[in-house]
VEXROVEX-674102 format. One record per residue (C-alpha): x, y, z; residue in one letter. Coordinates in nm, 3 decimals, always signed. Layout:
<zamars>
ZAMAR	c1	c2	c3	residuo
ZAMAR	X	Y	Z	A
...
</zamars>
This chain:
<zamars>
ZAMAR	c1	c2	c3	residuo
ZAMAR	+0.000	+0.000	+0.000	X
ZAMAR	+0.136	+0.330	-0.079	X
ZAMAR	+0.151	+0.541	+0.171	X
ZAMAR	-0.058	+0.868	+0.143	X
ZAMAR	+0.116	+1.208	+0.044	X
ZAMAR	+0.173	+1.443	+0.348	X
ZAMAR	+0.267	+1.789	+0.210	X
ZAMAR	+0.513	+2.043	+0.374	X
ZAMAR	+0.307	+2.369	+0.412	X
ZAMAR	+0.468	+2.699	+0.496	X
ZAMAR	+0.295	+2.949	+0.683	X
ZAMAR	+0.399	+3.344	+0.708	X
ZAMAR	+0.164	+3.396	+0.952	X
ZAMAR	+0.116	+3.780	+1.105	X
ZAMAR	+0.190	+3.803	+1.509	X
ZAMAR	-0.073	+3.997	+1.612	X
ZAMAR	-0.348	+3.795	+1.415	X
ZAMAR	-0.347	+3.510	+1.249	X
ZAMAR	-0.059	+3.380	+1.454	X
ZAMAR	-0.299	+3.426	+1.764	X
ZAMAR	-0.625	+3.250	+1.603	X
ZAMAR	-0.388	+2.961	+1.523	X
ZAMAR	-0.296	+2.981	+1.919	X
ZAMAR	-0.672	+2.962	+2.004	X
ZAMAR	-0.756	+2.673	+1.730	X
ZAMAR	-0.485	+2.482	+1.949	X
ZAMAR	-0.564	+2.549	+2.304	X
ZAMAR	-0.955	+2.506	+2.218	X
ZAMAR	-0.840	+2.140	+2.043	X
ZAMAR	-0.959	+2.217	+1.718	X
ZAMAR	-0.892	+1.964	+1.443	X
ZAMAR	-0.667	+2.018	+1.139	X
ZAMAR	-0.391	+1.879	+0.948	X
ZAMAR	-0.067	+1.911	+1.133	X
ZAMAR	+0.165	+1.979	+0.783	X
ZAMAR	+0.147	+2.364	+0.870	X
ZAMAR	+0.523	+2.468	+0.929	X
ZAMAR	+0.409	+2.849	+1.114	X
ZAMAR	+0.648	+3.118	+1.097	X
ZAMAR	+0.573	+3.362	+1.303	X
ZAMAR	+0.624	+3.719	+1.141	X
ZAMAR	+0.519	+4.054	+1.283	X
ZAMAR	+0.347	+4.183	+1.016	X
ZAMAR	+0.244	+3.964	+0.732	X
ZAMAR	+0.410	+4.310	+0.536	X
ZAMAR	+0.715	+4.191	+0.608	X
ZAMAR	+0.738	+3.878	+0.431	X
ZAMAR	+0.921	+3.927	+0.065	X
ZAMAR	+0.838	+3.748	-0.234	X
ZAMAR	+1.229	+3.607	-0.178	X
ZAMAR	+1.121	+3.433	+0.133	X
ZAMAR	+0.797	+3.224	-0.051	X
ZAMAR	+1.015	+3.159	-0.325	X
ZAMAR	+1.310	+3.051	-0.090	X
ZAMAR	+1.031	+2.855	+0.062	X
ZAMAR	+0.924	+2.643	-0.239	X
ZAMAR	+1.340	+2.590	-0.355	X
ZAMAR	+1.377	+2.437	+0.026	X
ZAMAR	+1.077	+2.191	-0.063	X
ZAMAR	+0.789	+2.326	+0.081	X
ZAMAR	+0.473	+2.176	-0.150	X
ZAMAR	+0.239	+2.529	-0.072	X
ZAMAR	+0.310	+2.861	+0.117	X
ZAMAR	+0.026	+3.095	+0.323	X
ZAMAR	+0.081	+3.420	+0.451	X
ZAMAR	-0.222	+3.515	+0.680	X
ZAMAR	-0.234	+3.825	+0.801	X
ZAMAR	-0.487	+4.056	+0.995	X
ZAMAR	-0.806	+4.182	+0.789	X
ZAMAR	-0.778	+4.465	+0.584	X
ZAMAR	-0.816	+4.810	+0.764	X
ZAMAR	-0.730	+4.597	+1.106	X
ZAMAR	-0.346	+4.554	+1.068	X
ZAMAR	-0.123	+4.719	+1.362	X
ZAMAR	+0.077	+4.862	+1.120	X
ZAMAR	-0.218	+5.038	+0.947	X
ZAMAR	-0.082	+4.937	+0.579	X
ZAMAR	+0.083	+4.567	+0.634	X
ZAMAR	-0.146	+4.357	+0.483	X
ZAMAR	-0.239	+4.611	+0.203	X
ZAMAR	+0.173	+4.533	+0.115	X
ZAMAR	+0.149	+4.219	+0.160	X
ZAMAR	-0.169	+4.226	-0.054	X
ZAMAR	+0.057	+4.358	-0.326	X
ZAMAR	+0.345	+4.144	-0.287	X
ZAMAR	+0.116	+3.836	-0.322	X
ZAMAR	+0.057	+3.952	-0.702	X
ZAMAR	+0.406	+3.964	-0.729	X
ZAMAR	+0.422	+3.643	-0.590	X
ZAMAR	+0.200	+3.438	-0.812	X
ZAMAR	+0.370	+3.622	-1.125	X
ZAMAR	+0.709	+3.472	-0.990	X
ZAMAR	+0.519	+3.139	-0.945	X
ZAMAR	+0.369	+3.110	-1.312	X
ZAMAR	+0.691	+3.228	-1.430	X
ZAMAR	+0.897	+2.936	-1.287	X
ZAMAR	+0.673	+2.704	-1.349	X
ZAMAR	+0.460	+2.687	-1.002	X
ZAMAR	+0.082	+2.618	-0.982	X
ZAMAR	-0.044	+2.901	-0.841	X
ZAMAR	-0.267	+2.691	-0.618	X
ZAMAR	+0.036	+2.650	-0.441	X
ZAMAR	+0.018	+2.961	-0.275	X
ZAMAR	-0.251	+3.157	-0.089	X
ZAMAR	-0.258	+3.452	+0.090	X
ZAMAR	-0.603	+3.490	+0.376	X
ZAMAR	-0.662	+3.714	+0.644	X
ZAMAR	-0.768	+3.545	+0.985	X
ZAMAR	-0.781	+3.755	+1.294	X
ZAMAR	-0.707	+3.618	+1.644	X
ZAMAR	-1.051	+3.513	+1.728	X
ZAMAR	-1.136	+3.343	+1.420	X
ZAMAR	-0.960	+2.978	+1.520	X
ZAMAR	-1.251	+2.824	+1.345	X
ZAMAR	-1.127	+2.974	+1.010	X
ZAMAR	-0.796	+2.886	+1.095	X
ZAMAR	-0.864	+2.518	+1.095	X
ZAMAR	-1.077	+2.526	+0.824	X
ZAMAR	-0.867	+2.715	+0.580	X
ZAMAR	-0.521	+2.461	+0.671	X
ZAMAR	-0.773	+2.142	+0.608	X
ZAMAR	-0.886	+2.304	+0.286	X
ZAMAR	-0.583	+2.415	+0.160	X
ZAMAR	-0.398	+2.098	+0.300	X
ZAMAR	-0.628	+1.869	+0.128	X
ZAMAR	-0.536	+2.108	-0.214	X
ZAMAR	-0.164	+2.037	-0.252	X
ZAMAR	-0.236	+1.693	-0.145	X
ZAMAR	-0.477	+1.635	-0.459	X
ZAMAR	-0.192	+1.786	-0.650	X
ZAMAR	+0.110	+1.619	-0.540	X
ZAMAR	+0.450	+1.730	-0.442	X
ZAMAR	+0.605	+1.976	-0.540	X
ZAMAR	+0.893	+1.916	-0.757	X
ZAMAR	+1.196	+2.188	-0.837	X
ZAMAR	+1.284	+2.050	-1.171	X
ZAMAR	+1.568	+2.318	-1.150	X
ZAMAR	+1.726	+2.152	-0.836	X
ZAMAR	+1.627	+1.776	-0.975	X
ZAMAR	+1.837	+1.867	-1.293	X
ZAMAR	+2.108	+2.009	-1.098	X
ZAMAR	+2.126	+1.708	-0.887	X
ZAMAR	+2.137	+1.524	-1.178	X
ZAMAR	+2.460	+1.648	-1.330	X
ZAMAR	+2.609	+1.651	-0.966	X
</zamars>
């Protein structure tokens, strides 16, 4: 029997927010997948398209950032730049190659752990359906290693 596909998911997630509802989802015992690798960040702002795209060369099979709701971020423009940065993002990803499906960017305050465990099931249960991720640039590299 083969034994079923568990992705690697990376997770920007923003301190003050989404970081916290993922806190609550825990300590109230909510159910979801445990493949969510969280990264705590304090503004969901911060994260550069350089650090999803590091993500995916490291093996990650998807990357979230989750961030506060817009008008709601302590840094009153954060997620509007991270907003931004996620187009930039999925441009990057279609032009290496990358289903953008891959990647998601959600905004999940701190007492939304509900949505929290929802959105990792759903989104886990995406990049299991389709597959792992495979750098073809690194696997050819390898290859002439």
């Amino acid at each position: 029997m083969t034994p079923r596909f568990e992705p690697v998911i990376i997770g920007f997630l923003c301190g003050w927010c989404s970081y916290t509802g993922a806190d609550l989802a825990g300590v109230a015992r909510m159910q979801y997948p445990p493949n969510l690798r969280p990264i705590r960040v304090m503004c969901t702002g911060m994260v550069h398209p350089d650090l999803v795209m590091e993500a995916f060369s490291q093996g990650a099979d998807g990357v979230l950032i989750l961030g506060c709701h817009p008008g709601e971020c302590h840094y009153l423009e954060g997620n509007t730049k991270a907003l931004a940065r996620a187009k930039v993002i999925s441009l990057e990803l279609e032009a290496t190659g990358i289903y953008p499906e891959r990647f998601e960017i959600q905004w999940i305050s701190s007492a939304e752990a509900s949505v929290f465990a929802e959105l990792i099931t759903r989104f886990t249960r995406n990049i299991q359906k389709l597959g792992p991720y495979r750098n073809i640039y690194i696997e050819a590299v390898q290859k002439c290693l």
